[in-house]
C-alpha positions in Angstrom: 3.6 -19.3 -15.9 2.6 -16.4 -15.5 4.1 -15.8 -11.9 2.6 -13.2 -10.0 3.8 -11.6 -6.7 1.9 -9.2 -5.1 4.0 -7.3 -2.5 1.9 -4.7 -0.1 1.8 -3.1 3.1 0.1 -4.6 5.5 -2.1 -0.8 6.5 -3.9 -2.2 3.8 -5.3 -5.9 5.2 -8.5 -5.0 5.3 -8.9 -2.1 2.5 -7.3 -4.4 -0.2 -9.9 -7.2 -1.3 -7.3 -9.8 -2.6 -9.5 -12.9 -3.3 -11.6 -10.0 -6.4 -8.1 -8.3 -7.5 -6.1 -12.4 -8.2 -9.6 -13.4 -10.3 -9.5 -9.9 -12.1 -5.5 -9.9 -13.0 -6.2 -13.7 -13.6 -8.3 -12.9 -16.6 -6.7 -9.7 -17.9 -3.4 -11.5 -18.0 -5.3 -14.5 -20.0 -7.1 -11.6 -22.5 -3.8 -9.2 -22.8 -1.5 -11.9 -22.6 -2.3 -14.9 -24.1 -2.1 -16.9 -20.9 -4.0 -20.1 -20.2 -6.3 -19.4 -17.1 -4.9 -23.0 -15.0 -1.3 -21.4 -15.4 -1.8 -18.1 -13.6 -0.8 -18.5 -10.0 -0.6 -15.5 -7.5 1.1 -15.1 -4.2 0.3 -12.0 -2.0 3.1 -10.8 0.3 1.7 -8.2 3.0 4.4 -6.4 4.4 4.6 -5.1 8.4 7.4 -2.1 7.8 7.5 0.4 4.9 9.5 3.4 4.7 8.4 6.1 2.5 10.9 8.9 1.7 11.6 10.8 5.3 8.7 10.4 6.9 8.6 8.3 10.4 7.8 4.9 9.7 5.8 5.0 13.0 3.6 7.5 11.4 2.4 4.5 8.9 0.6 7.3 6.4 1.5 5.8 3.1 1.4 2.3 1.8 2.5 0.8 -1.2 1.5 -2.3 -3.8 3.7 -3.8 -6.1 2.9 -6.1 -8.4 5.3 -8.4 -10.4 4.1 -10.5 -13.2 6.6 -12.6 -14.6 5.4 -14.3 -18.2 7.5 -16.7 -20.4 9.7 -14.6 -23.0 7.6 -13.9 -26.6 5.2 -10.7 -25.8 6.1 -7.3 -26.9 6.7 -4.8 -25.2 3.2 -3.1 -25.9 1.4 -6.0 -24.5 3.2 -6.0 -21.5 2.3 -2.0 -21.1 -1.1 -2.8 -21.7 -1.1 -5.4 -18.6 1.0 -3.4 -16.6 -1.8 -0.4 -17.1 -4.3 -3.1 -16.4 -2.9 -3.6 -12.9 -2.8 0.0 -11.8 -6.8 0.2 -12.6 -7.8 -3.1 -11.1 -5.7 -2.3 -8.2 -7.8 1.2 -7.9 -11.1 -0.6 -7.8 -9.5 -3.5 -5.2 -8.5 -1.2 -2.7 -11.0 0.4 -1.0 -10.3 4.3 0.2 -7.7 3.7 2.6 -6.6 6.6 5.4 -3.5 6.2 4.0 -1.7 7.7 0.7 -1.3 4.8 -2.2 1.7 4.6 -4.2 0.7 1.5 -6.8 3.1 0.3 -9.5 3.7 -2.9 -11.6 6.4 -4.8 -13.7 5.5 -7.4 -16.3 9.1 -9.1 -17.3 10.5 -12.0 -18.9 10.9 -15.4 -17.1 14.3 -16.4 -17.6 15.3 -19.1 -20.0 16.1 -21.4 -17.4 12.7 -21.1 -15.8 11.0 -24.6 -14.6 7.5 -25.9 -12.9 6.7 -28.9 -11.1 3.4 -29.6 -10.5 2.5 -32.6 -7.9 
């Protein structure tokens, strides 16, 4: 815990520095949320097709990030506001101007009780 997914089209390779965003979130999800540092693990997902409303996907003018941070159950809800706003900026300084539009959102929710790790 926390699990993060990052999910975003793949238009954005080489505009979206990764390695700076994951060490960034990494520590504002350890000051917002109480998290230890070694527990926050990331996984980015680039994606090769997104649709956006009725425009062509062949036209490949929009891209999208979403992030999902799931954190064991116990923070309020304004602490998980405050992270998810946390994400939007960090995300605006990680991506660099991209010829594409940028729709970025974010989700901080509860791990369900039956949540385990195995490390080894």
């Amino acid at each position: 815990m926390p699990q993060i997914t990052v999910d975003y089209s793949d238009t954005l390779e080489s505009a979206f520095d990764r390695a700076g965003f994951a060490w960034a979130l990494h520590e504002a999800t350890v000051g917002i949320a109480a998290a230890k540092p070694e527990s926050c693990k990331t996984q980015f997902r680039p994606s090769a097709y997104t649709a956006f409303g009725y425009e062509d996907p062949g036209a490949r003018g929009h891209a999208v990030v979403h992030v999902t941070i799931g954190l064991l159950a116990g923070r309020d809800e304004e602490t998980k506001a405050r992270l998810t706003e946390a994400v939007l900026e960090l995300l605006r300084t990680h991506v660099a101007d991209a010829a594409v539009t940028l729709h970025a959102s974010a989700e901080v929710r509860d791990l369900d009780a039956s949540y385990r790790k195995s490390d080894g």
